[in-house]
C-alpha positions in Angstrom: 12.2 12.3 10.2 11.6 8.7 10.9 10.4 6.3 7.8 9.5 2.6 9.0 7.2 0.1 7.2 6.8 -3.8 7.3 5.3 -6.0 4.6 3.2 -8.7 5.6 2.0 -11.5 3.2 -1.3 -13.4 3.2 0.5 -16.4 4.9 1.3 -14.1 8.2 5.1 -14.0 6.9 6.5 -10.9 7.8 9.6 -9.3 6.0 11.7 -6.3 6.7 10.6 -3.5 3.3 14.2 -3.2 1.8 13.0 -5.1 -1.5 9.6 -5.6 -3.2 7.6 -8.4 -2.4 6.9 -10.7 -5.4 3.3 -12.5 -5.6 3.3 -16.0 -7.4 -0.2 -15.9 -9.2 -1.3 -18.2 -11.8 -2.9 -16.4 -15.0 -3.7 -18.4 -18.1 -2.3 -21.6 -16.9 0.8 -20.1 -16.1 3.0 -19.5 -13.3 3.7 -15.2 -13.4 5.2 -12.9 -11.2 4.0 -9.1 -9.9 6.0 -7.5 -8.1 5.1 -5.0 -5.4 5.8 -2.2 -2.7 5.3 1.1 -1.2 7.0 4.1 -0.9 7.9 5.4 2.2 5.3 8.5 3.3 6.7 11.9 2.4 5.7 15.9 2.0 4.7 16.3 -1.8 4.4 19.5 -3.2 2.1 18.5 -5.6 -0.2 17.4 -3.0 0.3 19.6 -0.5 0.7 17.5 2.2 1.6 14.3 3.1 1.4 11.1 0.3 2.6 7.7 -0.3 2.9 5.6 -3.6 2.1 1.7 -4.3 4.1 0.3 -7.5 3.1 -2.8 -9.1 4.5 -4.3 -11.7 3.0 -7.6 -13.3 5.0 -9.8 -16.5 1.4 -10.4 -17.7 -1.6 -8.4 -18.6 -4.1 -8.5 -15.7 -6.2 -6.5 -13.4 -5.1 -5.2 -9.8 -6.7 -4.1 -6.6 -5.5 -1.8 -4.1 -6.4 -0.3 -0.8 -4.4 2.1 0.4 -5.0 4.9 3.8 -3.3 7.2 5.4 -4.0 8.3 8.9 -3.3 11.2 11.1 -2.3 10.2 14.9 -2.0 11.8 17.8 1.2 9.6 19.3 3.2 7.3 17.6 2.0 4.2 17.1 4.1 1.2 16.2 2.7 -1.6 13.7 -1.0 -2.6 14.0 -3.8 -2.5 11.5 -5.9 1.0 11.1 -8.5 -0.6 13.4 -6.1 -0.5 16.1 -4.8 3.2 15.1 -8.0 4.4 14.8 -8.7 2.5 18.7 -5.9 5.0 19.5 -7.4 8.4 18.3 -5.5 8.7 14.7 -8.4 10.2 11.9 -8.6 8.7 8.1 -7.1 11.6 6.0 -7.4 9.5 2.4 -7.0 6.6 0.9 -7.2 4.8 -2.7 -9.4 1.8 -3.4 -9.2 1.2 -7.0 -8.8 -1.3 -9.8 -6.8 -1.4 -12.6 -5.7 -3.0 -15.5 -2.4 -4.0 -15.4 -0.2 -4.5 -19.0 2.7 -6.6 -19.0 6.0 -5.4 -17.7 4.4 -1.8 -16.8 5.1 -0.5 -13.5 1.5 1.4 -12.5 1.6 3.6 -9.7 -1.0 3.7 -6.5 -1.6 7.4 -5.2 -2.7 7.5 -1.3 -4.6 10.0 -1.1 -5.7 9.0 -4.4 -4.8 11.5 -7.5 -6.9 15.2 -7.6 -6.6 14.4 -3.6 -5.2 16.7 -1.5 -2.0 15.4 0.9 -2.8 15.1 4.8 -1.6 18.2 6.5 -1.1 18.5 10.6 0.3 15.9 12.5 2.4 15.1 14.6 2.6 11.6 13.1 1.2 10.0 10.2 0.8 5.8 9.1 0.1 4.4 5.9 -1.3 1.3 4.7 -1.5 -0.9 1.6 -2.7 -3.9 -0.1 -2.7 -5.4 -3.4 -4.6 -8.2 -4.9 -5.0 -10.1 -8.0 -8.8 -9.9 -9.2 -8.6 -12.9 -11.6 -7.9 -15.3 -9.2 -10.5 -17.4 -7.9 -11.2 -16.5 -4.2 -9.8 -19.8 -2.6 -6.2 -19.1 -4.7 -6.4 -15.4 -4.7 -2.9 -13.7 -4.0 -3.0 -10.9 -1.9 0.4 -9.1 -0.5 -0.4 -6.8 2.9 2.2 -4.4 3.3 2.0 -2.6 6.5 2.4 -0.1 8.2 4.7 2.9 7.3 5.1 5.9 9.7 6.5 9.4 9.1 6.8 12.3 11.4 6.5 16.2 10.5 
């Protein structure tokens, strides 16, 4: 089995997913801290099929978005967005665009597929992506974190 994934901030920096990335927001007046990451795709029971997780983690209460997807290709693809993987014949299997509130110092947890979803099944090869925004930031100083792409093979 082979687990990659990159994370790549609003500013185009790239970095390595060995650590969480932490996003510098300002709620209240006040300089805060979330924390976030994905897991690496895997087989889950639960789900029969393949799944991967977002965590966030905020010190403050406020609300977070997420998209996540999770596509089925045909060949492995290497980095890219899903507009190039779906350029390159892989099919949308499920993904989780939600909202949610966030409550300081709780770790919440993003489902791709989304929960009650089932896992993707087939293969050969399978990429995930994720991102996770602020919603009560104003759009000009809004603090999104990319994280991109993951890749697992059955």
């Amino acid at each position: 089995m082979r687990i990659r994934s990159m994370l790549t901030c609003a500013l185009l920096l790239i970095i390595p997913v060995a650590t969480p990335v932490a996003a510098e927001a300002n709620q209240a007046g006040t300089a805060s801290t979330c924390t976030v990451g994905l897991d690496a795709l895997h087989y889950s029971g639960g789900a029969g099929g393949v799944i991967f997780k977002g965590r966030a983690t905020c010190p403050g209460d406020t609300t977070m978005l997420f998209f996540g997807s999770l596509w089925r290709c045909p060949v492995r693809i290497d980095g890219g967005i899903p507009a190039d993987w779906l350029n390159q014949g892989c099919v949308l299997v499920g993904d989780n665009n939600s909202e949610r509130p966030m409550a300081a110092g709780r770790q919440e947890t993003f489902y791709v597929p989304d929960v009650g979803k089932p896992g993707g099944t087939g293969g050969p090869w399978w990429n995930g992506w994720g991102a996770f925004r602020l919603k009560d930031q104003p759009p000009a100083e809004a603090v999104e974190i990319r994280t991109a792409p993951l890749e697992y093979t059955t």
